[in-house]
C-alpha positions, 0 to 999 in steps of 0.5 A: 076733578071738579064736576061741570058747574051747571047754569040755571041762566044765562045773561048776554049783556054783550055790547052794554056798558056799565053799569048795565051788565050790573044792573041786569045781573041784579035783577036776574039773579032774583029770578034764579034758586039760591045755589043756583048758578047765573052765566053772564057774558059782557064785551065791557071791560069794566065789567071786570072791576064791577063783578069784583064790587058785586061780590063784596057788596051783595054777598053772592058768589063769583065761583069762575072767570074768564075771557075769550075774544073779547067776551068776559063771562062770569059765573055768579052762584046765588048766595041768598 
């Protein structure tokens, strides 16, 4: 079993619609070590398919998903 990943920050962009939660992501990952990883929570669907471009276009990590309530939380490890 794989250990619990633990979270170096935590970015509640509940109520933001895109490209908000994007936006903010973008600047708080820089906050955080390379390795590290940044939990980010959005009720914008939209999210989804925006985290997936992220990804592929700043190179850093989407290591979990999920969604519960209408609440989508990611976990982005900082690649760079």
């Amino acid at each position: 079993m794989e250990a619990p990943v633990k979270i170096a920050q935590t970015l509640d962009c509940k109520g933001l619609l895109c490209p908000l939660p994007i936006i903010k992501i973008s600047k708080a990952i820089k906050t955080i070590a390379v390795g590290e990883v940044l939990e980010m929570l959005a009720t914008d669907p939209g999210s989804v398919p925006d985290m997936e471009a992220f990804q592929n276009q700043t190179g850093h990590e989407v290591v979990a998903k999920s969604s519960a309530a209408g609440v989508f939380r990611f976990l982005v490890r900082r690649a760079k």
